[in-house]
C-alpha positions as CSV (number, residue, x, y, z in Angstrom):
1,X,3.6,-10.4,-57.6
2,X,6.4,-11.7,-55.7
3,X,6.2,-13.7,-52.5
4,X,7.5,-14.4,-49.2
5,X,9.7,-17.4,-48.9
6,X,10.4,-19.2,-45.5
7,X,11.7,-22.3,-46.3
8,X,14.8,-24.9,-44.9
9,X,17.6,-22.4,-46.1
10,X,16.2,-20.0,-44.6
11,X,15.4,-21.1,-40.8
12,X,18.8,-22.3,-41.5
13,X,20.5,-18.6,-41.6
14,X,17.7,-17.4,-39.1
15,X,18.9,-19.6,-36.4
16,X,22.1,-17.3,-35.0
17,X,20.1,-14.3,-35.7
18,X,17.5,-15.3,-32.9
19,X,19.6,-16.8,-30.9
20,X,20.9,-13.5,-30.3
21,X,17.4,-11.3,-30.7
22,X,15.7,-13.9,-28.1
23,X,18.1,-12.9,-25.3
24,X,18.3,-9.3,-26.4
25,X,14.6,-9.0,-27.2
26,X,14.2,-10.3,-23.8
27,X,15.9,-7.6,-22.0
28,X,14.6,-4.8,-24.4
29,X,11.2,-5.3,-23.5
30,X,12.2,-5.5,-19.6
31,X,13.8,-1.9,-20.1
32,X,10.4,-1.3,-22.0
33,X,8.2,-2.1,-18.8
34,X,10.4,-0.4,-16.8
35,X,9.9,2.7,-19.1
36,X,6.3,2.5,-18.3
37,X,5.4,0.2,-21.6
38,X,2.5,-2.5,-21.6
39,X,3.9,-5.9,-23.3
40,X,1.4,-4.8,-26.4
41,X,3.2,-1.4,-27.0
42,X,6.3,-3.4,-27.1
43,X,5.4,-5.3,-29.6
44,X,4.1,-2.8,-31.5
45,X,6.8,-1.1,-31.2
46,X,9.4,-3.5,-32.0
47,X,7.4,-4.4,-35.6
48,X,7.5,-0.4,-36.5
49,X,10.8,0.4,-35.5
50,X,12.6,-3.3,-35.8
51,X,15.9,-1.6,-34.7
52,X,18.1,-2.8,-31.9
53,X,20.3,-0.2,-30.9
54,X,18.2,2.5,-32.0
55,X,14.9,0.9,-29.6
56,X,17.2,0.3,-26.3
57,X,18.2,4.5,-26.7
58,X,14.7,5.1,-27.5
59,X,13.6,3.4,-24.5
60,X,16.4,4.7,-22.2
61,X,15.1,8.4,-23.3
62,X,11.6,7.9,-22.9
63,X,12.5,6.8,-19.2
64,X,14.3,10.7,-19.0
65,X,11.3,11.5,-20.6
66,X,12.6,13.2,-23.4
67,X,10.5,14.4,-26.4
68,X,8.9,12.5,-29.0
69,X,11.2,14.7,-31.7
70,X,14.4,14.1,-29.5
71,X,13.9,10.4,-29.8
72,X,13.1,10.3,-33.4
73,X,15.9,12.6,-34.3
74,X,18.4,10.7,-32.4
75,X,17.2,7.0,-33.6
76,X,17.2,8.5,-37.0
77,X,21.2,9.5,-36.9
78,X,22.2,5.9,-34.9
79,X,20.4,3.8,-38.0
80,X,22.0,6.0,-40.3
81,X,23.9,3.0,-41.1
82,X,21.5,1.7,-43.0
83,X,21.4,3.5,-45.7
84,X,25.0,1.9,-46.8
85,X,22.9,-1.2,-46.2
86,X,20.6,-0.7,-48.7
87,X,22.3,0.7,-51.5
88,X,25.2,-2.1,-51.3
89,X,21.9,-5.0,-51.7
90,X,19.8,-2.8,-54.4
91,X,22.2,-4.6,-57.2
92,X,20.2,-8.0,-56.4
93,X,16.7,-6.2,-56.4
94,X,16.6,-4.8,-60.1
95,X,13.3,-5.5,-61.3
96,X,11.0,-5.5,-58.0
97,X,7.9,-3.8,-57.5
98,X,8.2,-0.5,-55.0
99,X,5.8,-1.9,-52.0
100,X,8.3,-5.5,-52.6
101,X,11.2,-3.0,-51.7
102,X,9.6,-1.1,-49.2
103,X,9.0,-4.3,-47.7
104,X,12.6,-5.5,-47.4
105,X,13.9,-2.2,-46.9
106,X,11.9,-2.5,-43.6
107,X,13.2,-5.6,-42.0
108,X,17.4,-4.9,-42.8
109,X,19.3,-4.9,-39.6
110,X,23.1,-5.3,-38.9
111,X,22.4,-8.8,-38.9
112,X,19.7,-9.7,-42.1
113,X,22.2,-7.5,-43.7
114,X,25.1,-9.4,-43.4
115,X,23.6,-12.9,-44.0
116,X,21.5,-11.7,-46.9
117,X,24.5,-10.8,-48.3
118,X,26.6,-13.2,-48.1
119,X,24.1,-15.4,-49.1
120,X,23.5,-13.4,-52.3
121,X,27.3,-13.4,-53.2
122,X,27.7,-17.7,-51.7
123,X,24.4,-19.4,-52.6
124,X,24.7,-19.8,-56.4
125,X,23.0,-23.6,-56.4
126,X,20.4,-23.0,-56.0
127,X,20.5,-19.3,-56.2
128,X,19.9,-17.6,-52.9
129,X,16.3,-15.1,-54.0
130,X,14.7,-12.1,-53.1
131,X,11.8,-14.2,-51.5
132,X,14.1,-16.0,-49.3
133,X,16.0,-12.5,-48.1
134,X,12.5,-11.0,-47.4
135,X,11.7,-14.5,-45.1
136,X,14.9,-14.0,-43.2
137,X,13.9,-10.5,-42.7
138,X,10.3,-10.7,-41.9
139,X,11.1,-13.6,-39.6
140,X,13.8,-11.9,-38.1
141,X,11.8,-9.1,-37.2
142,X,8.5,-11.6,-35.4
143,X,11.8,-13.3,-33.2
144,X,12.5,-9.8,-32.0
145,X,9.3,-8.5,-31.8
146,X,7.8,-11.5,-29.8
147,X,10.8,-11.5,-27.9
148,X,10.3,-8.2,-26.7
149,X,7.0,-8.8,-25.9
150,X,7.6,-11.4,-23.5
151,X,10.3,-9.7,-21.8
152,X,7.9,-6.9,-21.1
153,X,5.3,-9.2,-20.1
154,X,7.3,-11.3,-17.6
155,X,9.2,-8.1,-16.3
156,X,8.5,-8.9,-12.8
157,X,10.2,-12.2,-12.8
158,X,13.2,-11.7,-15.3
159,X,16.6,-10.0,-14.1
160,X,19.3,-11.1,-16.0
161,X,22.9,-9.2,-15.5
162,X,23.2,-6.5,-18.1
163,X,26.8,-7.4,-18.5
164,X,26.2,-10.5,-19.8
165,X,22.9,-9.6,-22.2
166,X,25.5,-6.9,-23.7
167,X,27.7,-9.5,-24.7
168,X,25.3,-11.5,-26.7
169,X,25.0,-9.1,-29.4
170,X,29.1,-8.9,-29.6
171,X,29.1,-12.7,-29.9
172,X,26.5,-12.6,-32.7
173,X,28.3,-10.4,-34.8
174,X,31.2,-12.0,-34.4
175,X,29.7,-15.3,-35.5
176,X,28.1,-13.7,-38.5
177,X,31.2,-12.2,-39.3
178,X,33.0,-15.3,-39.7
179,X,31.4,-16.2,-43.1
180,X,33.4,-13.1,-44.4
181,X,37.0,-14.1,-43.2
182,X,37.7,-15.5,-46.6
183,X,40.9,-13.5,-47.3
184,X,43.6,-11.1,-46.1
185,X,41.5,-8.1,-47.4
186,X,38.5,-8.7,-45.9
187,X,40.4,-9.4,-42.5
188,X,42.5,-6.3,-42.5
189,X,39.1,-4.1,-43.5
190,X,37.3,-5.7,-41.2
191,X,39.9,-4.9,-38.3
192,X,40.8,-1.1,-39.8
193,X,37.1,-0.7,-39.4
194,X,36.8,-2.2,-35.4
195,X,39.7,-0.2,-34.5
196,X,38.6,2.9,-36.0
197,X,35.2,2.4,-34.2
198,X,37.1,2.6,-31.4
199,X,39.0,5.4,-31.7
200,X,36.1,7.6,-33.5
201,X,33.9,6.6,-30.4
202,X,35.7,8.6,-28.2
203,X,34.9,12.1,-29.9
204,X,32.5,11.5,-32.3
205,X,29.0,11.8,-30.9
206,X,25.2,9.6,-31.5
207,X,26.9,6.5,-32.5
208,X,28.3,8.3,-35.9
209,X,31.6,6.6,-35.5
210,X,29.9,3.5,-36.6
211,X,29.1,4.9,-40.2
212,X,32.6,6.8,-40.0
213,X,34.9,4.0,-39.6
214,X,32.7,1.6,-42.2
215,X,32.8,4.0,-44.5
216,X,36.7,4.5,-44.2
217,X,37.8,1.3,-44.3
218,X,35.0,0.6,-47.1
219,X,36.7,3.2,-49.2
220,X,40.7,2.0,-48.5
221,X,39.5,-1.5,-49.4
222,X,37.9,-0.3,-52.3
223,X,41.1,1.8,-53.0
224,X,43.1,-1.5,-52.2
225,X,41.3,-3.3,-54.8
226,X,41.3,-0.6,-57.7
227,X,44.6,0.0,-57.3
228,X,45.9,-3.8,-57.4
229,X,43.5,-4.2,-60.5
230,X,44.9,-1.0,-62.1
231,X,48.8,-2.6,-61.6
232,X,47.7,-6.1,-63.0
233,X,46.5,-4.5,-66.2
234,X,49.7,-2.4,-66.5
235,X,51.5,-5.6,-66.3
236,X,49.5,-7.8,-68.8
């Protein structure tokens, strides 16, 4: 049976990611206690639902007090996402058990996604495991979850300016995306994609223009690639 490995490499790669999920944890669970949560339902529901985005618009519409099916339904669409997530890291998981899966699948954000896999495709000595991507993730998710907690909990004292707490989720992409400026085709995706975003997010509705511009400028890049492979083997 496999096992959960939390060891230097990994608190390495975890520290940017909580970083930013301290301060955002933070103010999530002060929108939670404004919603009408206790600090133990924000915990618990930052360890079942372990998703950013998808908990601050869950939050925000159980304030309006939408319904239970409204909130599920829409969380469900924003983390869509996701699913690109998991099949692009399957290829390094051949062989483990379904509950190991289930398991990882669990903990993958924006974030555990993009260090896991750069740390898959980087970390060849020693090779970077399955055990050490599940750490990261479980890990990952007990700085957000505990960070939500005490944002909830010391509600009454805590105001920080929502400008700045949006902010720290920008600046911990960006740093994570660093690791993937490597070359001019991974630049030129990455900035197709951003600038899509942009545009789609203006009359594409529930976040979808997230998984619409990724999966554009996933599919010219892959395009790009195929079609500069296809022209070196007509040449040789």
């Amino acid at each position: 049976m496999s096992s959960i490995t939390v060891n230097r490499r990994v608190l390495q790669k975890l520290i940017p990611i909580a970083i930013g999920y301290l301060a955002l944890g933070i103010a999530c669970g002060i929108l939670a206690q404004q919603a009408g949560l206790t600090p133990l339902e924000a915990l618990g529901m930052s360890v079942l639902v372990f998703a950013g985005s998808g908990q601050f618009i869950g939050i925000a519409m159980m304030a309006q007090g939408a319904a239970l099916v409204s909130i599920g339904l829409t969380i469900f669409i924003v983390n869509l996402r996701h699913l690109l997530f998991s099949s692009t890291l399957m290829n390094f998981f051949n062989g483990r058990s379904k509950n190991f899966l289930i398991g990882y699948a669990h903990g993958i954000t924006d974030e555990t996604f993009a260090v896991n896999l750069n740390a898959f495709e980087t970390e060849t000595d020693p090779r970077w495991t399955c055990e050490e991507a599940l750490g990261l993730n479980i890990t990952s998710c007990a700085v957000w979850s505990l960070s939500n907690a005490l944002g909830c909990y010391a509600a009454a004292y805590l105001n920080p300016p929502t400008e700045l707490v949006s902010y720290l989720l920008i600046a911990m992409f960006l740093g994570i995306w660093v690791n993937y400026l490597t070359d001019r085709k991974m630049i030129i995706t990455g900035l197709v994609s951003g600038l899509l975003a942009i545009l789609l997010s203006q009359i594409v509705p529930y976040k979808l223009h997230i998984v619409l511009a990724t999966l554009a400028a996933s599919g010219a890049a892959c395009y790009i690639t195929e079609r500069h492979a296809g022209g070196a083997d007509n040449v040789r």
